[in-house]
C-alpha positions as CSV (number, residue, x, y, z in Angstrom):
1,X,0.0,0.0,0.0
2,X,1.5,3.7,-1.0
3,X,1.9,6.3,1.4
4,X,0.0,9.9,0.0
5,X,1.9,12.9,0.8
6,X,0.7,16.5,0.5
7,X,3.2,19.2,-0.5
8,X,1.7,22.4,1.2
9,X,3.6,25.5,-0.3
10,X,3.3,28.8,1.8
11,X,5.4,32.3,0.7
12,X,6.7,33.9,3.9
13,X,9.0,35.6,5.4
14,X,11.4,33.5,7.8
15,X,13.9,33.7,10.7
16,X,16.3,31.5,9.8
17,X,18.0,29.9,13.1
18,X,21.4,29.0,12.8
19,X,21.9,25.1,14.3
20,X,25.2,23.6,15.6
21,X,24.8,20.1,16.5
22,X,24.9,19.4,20.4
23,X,23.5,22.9,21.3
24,X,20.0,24.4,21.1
25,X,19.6,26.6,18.3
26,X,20.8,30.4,18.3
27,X,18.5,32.9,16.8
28,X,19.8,35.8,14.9
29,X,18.2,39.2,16.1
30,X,18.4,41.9,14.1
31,X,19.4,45.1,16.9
32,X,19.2,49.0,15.9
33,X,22.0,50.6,18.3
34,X,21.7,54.0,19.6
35,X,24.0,55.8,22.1
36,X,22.7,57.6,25.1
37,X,23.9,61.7,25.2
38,X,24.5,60.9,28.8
39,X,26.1,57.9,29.6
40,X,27.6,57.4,25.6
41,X,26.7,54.0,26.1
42,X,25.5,51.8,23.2
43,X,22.1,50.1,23.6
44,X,19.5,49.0,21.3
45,X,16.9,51.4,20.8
46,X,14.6,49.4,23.0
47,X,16.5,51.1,25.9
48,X,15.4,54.4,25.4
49,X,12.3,56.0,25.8
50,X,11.0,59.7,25.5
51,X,12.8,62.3,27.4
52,X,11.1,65.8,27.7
53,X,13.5,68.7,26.6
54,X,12.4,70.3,29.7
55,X,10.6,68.9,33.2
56,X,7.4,68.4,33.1
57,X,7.0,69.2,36.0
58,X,6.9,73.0,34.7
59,X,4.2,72.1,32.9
60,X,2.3,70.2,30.0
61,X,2.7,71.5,26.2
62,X,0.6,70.4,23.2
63,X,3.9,70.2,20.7
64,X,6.1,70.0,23.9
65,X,9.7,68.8,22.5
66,X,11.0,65.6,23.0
67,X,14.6,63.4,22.6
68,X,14.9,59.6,22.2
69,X,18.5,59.7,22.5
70,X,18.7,59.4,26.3
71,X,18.7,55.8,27.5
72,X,16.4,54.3,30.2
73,X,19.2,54.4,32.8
74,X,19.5,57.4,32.8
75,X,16.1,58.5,32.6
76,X,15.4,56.9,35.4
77,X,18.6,58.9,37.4
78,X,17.2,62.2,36.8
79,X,14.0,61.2,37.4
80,X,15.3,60.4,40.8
81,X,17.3,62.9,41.3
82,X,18.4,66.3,39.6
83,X,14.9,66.6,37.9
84,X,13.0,65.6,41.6
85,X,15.2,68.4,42.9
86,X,14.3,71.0,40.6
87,X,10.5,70.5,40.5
88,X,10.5,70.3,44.9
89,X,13.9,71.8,46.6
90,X,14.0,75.1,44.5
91,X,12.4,78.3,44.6
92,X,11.3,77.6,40.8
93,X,9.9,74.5,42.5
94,X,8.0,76.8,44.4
95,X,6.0,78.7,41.9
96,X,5.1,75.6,40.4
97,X,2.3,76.2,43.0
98,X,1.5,80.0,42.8
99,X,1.4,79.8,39.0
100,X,-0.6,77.0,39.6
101,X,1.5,74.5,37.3
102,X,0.9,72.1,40.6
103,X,-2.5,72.4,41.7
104,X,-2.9,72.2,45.3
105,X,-4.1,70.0,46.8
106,X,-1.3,67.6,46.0
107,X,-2.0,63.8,44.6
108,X,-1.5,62.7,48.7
109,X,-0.3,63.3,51.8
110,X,2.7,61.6,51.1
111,X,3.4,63.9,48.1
112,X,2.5,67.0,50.1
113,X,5.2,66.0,53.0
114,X,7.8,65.5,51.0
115,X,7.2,68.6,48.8
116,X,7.5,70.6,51.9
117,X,10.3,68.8,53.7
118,X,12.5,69.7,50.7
119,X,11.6,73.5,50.2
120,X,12.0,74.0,54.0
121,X,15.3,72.4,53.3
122,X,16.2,74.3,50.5
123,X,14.9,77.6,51.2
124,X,17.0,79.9,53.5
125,X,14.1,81.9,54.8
126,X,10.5,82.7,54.2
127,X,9.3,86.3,55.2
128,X,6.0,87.2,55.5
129,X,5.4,91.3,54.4
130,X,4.8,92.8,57.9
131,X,3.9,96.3,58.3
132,X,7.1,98.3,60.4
133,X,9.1,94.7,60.1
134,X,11.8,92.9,57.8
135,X,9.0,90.1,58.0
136,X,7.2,87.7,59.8
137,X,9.6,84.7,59.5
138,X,7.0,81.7,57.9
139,X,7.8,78.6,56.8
140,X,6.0,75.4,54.4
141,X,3.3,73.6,56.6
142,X,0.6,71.2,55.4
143,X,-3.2,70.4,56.7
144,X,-3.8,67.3,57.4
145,X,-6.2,67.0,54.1
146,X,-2.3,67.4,51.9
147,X,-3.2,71.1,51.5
148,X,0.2,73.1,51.6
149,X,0.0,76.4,53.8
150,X,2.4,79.6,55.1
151,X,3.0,79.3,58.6
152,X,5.1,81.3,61.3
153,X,7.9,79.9,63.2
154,X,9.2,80.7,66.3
155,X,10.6,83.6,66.3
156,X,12.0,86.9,68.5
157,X,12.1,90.3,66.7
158,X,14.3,93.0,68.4
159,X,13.8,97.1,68.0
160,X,16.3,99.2,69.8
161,X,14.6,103.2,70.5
162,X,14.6,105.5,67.5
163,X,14.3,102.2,65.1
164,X,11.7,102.4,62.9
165,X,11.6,98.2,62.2
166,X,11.9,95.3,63.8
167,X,14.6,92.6,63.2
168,X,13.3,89.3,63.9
169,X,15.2,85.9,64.4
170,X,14.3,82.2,64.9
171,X,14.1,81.6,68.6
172,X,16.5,78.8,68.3
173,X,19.1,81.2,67.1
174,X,18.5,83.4,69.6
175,X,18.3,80.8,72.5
176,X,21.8,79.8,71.1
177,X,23.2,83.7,71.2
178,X,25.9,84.3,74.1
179,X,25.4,87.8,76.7
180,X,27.7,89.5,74.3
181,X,25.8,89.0,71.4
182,X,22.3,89.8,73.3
183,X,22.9,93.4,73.6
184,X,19.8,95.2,75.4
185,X,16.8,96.2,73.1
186,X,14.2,98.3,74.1
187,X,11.2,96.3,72.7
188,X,10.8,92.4,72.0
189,X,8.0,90.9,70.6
190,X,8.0,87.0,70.4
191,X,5.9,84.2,68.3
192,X,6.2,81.2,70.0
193,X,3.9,77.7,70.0
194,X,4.3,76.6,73.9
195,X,4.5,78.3,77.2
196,X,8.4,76.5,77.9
197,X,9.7,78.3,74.9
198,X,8.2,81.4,76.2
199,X,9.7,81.0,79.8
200,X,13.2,79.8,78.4
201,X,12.5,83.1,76.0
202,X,12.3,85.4,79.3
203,X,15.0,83.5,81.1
204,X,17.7,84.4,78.2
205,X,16.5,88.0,77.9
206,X,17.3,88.4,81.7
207,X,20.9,87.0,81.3
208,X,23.8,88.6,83.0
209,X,21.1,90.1,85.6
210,X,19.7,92.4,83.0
211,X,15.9,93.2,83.2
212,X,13.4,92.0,80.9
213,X,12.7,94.1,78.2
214,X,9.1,95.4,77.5
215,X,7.4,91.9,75.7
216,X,4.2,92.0,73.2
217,X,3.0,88.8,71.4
218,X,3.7,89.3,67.7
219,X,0.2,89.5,65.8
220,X,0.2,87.1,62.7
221,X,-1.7,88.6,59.9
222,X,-3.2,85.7,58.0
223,X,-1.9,85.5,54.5
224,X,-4.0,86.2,51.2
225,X,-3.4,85.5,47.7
226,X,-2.0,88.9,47.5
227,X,0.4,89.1,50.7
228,X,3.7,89.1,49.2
229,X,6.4,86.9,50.5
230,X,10.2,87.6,50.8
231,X,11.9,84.0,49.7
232,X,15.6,83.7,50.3
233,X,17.3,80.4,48.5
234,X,20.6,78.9,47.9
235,X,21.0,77.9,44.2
236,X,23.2,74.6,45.1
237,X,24.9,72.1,42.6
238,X,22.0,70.1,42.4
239,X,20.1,73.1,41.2
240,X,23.0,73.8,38.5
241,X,23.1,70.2,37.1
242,X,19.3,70.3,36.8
243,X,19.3,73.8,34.9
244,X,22.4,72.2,32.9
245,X,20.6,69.1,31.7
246,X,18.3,71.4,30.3
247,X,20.6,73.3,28.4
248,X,22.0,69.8,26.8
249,X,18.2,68.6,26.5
250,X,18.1,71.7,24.5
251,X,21.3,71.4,22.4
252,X,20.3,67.9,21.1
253,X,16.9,68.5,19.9
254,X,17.8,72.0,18.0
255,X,20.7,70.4,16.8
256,X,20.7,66.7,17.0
257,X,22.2,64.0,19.0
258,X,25.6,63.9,16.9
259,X,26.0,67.3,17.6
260,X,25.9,66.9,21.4
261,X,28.0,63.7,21.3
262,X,30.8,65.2,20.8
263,X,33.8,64.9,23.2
264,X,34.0,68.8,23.3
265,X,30.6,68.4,25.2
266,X,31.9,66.0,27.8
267,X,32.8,68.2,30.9
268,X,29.3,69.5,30.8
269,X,28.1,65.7,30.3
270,X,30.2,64.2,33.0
271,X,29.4,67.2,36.0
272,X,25.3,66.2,34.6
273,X,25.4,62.7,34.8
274,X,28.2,62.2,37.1
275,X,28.3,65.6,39.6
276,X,31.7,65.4,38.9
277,X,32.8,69.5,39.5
278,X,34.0,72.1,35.9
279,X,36.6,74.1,36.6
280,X,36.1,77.0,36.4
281,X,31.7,76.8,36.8
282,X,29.8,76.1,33.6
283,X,26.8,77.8,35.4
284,X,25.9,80.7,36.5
285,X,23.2,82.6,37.6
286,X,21.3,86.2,37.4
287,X,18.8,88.2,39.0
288,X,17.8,89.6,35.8
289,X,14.5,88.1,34.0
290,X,14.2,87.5,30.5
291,X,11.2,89.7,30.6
292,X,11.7,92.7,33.3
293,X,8.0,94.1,32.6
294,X,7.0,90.7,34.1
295,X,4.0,90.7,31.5
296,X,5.2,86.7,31.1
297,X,5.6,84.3,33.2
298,X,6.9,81.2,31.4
299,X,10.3,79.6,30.6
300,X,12.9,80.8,28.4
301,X,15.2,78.7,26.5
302,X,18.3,80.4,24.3
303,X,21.0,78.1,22.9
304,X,23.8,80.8,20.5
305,X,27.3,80.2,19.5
306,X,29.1,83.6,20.4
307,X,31.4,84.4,17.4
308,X,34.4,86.0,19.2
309,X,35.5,82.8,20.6
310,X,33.2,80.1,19.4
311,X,31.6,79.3,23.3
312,X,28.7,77.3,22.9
313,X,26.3,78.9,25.8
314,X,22.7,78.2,26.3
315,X,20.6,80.7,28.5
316,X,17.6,78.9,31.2
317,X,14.8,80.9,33.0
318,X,12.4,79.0,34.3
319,X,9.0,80.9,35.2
320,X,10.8,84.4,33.7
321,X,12.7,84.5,37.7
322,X,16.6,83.8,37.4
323,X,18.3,83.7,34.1
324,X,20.9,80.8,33.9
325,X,23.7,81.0,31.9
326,X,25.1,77.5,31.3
327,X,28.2,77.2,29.0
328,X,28.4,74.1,27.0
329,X,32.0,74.4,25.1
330,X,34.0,76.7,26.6
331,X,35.6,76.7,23.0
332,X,34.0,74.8,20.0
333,X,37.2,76.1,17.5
334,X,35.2,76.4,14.1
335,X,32.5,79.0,14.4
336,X,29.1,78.4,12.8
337,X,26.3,79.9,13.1
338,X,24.1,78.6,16.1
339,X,21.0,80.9,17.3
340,X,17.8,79.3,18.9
341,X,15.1,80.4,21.6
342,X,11.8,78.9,22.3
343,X,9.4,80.1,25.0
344,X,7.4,77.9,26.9
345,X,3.7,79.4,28.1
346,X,2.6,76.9,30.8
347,X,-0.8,78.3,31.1
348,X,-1.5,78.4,27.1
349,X,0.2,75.2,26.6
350,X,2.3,76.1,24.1
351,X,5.8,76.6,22.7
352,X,6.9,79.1,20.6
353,X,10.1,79.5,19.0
354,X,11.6,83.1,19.4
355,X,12.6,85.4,16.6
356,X,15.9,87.0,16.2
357,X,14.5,90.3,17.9
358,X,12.9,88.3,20.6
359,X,15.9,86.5,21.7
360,X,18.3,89.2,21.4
361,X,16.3,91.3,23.6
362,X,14.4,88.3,25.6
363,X,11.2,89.5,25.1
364,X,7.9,86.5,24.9
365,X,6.7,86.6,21.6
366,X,2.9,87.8,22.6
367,X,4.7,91.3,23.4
368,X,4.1,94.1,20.9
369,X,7.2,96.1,20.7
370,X,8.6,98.7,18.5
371,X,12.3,99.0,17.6
């Protein structure tokens, strides 16, 4: 009897699997490399994922810009770290909530307790506008529904006779002053939350047998969305790296990854990624906004090659406060011509590239203007 066979014939396309006899067979996989801006470390592309040119935690953008040439790893640092830093621990981080880019109340508790315990760390002092005062002395507090709220800290504030204001300190710098330091004043007022701080208050006023000064309670005027409050901050490392990635962020999209790569680009890399310290500083910082008639309040973004000797410097102001300068290449060596600005608007959602005019004289492009 004859065996029937049926010959099927199907037109695909196949992975072929290579086969050595004794071992299972190894399957060729065809991988699309990529290296990271950060890291310069070779992956396959399925190791990267979107980066935002800027946080986002300043905000969300309909056309907001984006990389894919930063690498999971180190996505995942910043998210961790420099970029946390930037949106909490900063005074920047801090208008996120007046400007209303974080809308109070916060996702949880959780979120609202850690968002306080690093401005309180970060900031060097809160003032509250006092009428005849340097300020009330405030700090970050939170309600126990996750709200975030201004409120006062201990606090003693001195006025010697013909003074017109009062200087006020945190009690525990005070309680920590020696006779010599506590020279007699003529008028004390005190904020304090217990009646020991308030006794240990008196006792230290009366050191060296002196008699106690007149006391009055210091009245706390409740704050209103229109009190204005005095902010003093540190702008630390973490704060520079942060602004810094930014500036790269920038440099890669406007220009592209290869231009970025670059080994002349690797001391700016290495302090972002790394910490590890330029001599001298690649940022700096100051006071001036882009936009000194404060009719914006958004983020400014510049990136220019400066023709006398080719540096490579990008310009960051986030929420039109500080201006950042951060210097990518000290030197590049051949000059060519590099000018871009964009201006983010958090409350439109959008971003808008500068023109020539705009960026030379950091004006937001919704200002009329006449030259």
């Amino acid at each position: 009897m004859g065996t029937t066979s049926t010959r099927i014939s199907s037109q695909r396309n196949l992975r072929i699997a290579s086969y050595v006899p004794g071992h299972a067979p190894v399957h060729m996989v065809k991988m699309t490399l990529r290296k990271c801006i950060y890291c310069l470390a070779e992956k396959d592309s399925n190791q990267f994922n979107k980066e935002h040119v800027l946080n986002n935690a300043f905000g969300k953008y309909d056309n907001t810009p984006t990389l894919n040439c930063v690498c999971i790893q180190c996505n995942d640092f910043f998210g961790c770290g420099i970029d946390r830093q930037l949106a909490r621990g900063t005074f920047e981080g801090l208008l996120r909530y007046s400007e209303m880019i974080r809308k109070p109340p916060p996702r949880s508790v959780d979120d609202a307790k850690r968002f306080v315990d690093d401005v309180n760390r970060m900031i060097d002092g809160l003032r509250l506008a006092y009428p005849g005062s340097e300020g009330v002395l405030v700090a970050l507090g939170m309600m126990p529904t996750g709200e975030i709220k201004v409120v006062p800290v201990p606090q003693v504030g001195f006025r010697m006779e013909g003074q017109k204001h009062w200087t006020s300190l945190p009690l525990l710098e005070v309680m920590d002053m020696n006779a010599d330091e506590l020279s007699p004043h003529d008028e004390v007022m005190y904020y304090v939350e217990t009646k020991d701080q308030l006794d240990a208050l008196k006792r230290k006023l009366c050191v060296g047998g002196r008699s106690l000064p007149p006391l009055q309670e210091l009245p706390i005027l409740p704050p209103t969305d229109s009190t204005l409050l005095d902010v003093e901050w540190t702008v630390n490392d973490e704060v520079r790296r942060g602004v810094a990635k930014i500036a790269l962020n920038y440099a890669a999209f406007k220009e592209g990854a290869d231009f970025v790569l670059d080994s002349r680009f690797d001391e700016l890399r290495n302090y972002v990624r790394f910490g590890r310290p330029p001599s001298p500083p690649l940022v700096s910082t100051s006071v001036r906004p882009p936009d000194r008639s404060k009719t914006s309040n958004g983020h400014y973004i510049k990136l220019e090659m400066q023709k006398r000797d080719s540096c490579v410097a990008a310009h960051v102001s986030l929420f039109n406060t500080l201006t950042y300068r951060v210097v990518l290449v000290k030197n590049y060596g051949l000059y060519r011509p590099l000018a871009h600005g964009t201006y983010y608007d958090p409350q439109a959602r959008s971003v808008t590239e500068l023109t020539s005019i705009d960026r030379r004289l950091w004006l937001p492009p919704s200002i009329t203007y006449t030259l």
